[in-house]
C-alpha positions in Angstrom: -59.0 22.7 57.6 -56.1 19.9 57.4 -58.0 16.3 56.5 -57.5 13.3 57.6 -55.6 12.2 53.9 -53.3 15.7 54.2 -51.4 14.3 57.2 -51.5 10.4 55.5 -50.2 12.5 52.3 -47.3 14.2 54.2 -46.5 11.2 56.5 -45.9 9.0 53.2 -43.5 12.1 51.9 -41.5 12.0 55.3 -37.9 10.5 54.5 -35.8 12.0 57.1 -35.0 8.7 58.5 -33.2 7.5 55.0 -29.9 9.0 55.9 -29.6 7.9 59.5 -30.4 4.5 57.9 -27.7 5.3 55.1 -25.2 5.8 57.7 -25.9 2.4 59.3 -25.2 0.0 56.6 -22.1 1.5 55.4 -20.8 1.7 59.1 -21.5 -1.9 58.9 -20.3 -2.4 56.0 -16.8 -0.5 57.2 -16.6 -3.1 60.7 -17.3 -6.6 58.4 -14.6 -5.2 55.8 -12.2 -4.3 59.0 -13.3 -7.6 60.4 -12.2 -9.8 57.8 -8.8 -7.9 56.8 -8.0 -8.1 60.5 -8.6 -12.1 60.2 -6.5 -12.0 57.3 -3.6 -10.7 58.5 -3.6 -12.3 62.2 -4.1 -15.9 59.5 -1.0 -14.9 57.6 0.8 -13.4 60.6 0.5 -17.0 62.4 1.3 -18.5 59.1 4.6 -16.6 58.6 5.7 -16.9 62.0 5.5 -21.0 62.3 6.9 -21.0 58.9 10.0 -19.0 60.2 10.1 -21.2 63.2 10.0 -24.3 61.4 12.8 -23.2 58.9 15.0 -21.5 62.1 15.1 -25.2 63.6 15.3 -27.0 60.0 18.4 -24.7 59.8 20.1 -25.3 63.0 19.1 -29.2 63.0 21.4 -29.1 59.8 23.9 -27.0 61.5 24.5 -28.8 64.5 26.8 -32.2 64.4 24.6 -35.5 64.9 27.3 -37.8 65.8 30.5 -37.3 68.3 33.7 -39.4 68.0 33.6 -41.0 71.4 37.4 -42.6 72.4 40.5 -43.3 70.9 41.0 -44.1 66.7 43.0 -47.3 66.7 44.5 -48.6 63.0 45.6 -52.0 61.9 48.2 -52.9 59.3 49.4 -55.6 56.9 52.0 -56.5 55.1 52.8 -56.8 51.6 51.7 -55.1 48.8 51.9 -54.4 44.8 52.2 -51.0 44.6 54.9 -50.2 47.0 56.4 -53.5 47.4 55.9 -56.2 49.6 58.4 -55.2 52.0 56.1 -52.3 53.3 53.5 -52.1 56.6 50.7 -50.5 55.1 47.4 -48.8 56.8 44.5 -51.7 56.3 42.2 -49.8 58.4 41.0 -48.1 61.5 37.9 -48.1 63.9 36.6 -45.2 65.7 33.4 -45.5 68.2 30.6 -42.6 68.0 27.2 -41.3 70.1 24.4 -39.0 69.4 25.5 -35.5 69.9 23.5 -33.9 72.7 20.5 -32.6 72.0 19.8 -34.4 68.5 17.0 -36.6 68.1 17.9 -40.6 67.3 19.5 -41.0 64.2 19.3 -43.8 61.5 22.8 -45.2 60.8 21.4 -48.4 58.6 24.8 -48.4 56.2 22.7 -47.9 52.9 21.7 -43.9 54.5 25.4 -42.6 55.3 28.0 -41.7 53.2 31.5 -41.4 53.4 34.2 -39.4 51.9 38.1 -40.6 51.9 40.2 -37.8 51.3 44.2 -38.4 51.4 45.3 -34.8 50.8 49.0 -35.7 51.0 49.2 -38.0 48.4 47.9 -36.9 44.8 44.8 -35.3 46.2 42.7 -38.2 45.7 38.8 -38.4 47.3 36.8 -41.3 47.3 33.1 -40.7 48.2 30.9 -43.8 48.7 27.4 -44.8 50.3 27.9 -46.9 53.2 28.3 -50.9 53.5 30.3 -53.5 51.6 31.3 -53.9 48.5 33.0 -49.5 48.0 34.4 -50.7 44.8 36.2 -48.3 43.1 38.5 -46.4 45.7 40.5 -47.0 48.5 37.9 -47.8 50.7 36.4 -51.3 50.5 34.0 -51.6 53.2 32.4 -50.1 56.3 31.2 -52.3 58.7 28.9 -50.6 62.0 28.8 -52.8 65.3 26.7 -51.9 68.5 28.7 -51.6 71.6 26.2 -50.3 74.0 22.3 -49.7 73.3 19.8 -51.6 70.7 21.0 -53.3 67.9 18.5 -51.9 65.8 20.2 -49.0 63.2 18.7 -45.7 65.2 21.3 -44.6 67.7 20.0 -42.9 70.3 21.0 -40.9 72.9 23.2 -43.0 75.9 24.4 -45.8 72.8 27.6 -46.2 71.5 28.5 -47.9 68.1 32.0 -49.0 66.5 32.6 -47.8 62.8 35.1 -50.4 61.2 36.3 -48.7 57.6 38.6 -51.1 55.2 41.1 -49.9 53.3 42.7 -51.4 49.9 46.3 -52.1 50.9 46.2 -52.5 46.5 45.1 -49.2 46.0 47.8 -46.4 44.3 47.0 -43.8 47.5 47.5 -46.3 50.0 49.3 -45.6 53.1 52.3 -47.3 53.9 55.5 -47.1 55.9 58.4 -44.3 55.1 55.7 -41.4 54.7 53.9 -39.5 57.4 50.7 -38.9 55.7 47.2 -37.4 56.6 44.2 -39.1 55.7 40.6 -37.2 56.3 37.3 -39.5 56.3 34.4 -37.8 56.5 30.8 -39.4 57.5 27.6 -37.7 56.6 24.7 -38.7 58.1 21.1 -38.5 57.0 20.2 -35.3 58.5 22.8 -33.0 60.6 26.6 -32.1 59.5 29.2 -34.3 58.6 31.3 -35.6 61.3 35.2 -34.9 60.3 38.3 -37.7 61.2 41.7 -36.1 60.7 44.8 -38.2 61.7 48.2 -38.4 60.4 49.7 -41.7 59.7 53.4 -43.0 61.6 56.5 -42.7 59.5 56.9 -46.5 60.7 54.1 -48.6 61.4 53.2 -51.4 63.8 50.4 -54.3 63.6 48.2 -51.9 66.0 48.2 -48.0 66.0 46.7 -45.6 68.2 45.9 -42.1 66.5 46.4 -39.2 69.0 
């Protein structure tokens, strides 16, 4: 006859419910593991895909031209000078007017944040590369001076404004352009952010106290 402490004694010995239990904590296990690498990679996914994004527009921002020659390019000329004689017109300068190229955000033009690069490729293949503003010592070009025409005087051109870029040139200077040579001159003005926007004309054999560049 079973007792009372034979059934306690076999109940106690029972474990069929360990592997069932077992099973449970490393399917748990499995789904906080799955969980957590699935977070992972939807993080870094997201993370990778802004990243692309952001450098897709960094790269087309810089592509794309920020400023667009707006009119005619008129020059001015004086007389007289030491290199060529005093006989001779030569090129003092030019003006050109600009606006912000559609689609690009406003743009700083303060002087001291553009550069400019003189290139006379007919002559002896000089450059002269300055920041912008007075006092371009050193090269051909001597000063750039930046009026408002329409919009805020303000530096940041913005989309609808239109500004007037005066460069100087040094009538002194051993590249200068004068009369009795149809040359090509290139300026080139880089702006903070964007590419450079390119000027190409080709000077008169004979100049005149005003020119208009076709």
């Amino acid at each position: 006859m079973k007792t009372i402490y034979t059934y306690v004694r076999k109940l106690y010995r029972d474990e069929s419910g360990i592997t069932g239990l077992e099973t449970a904590i490393i399917l748990i296990a499995f789904i906080v593991v799955a969980a957590v690498f699935a977070f992972t990679i939807m993080t870094t996914g997201l993370f990778s895909t802004e990243k692309a994004k952001t450098t897709a527009q960094a790269g087309i921002s810089e592509a794309s031209i920020g400023l667009a020659l707006k009119g005619q390019i008129t020059g001015r000329c004086c007389r007289g000078s030491a290199v060529v004689g005093a006989g001779a017109n030569h090129l003092s300068g030019f003006t050109f007017k600009v606006a912000l190229a559609g689609g690009n955000e406003p743009m700083d033009i303060t002087p001291s944040s553009l550069a400019f690069r003189f290139a006379h490729p007919d002559g002896d293949g000089h450059v002269h590369a300055a920041a912008g503003g007075d006092n371009m010592t050193g090269g051909i070009m001597e000063a750039v001076t930046i009026t408002t025409i329409t919009g805020t005087d303000d530096n940041i051109l913005e989309s609808g404004e239109v500004v007037e870029f005066d460069i100087r040139l040094s009538v002194a200077h051993a590249i200068g352009l004068h009369d009795g040579e149809e040359r090509t001159f290139r300026l080139e003005v880089i702006p903070p952010t964007g590419a450079s926007l390119i000027i190409e004309r080709k000077t008169p054999i004979l100049m005149s106290e005003f020119i208009v560049f076709e």
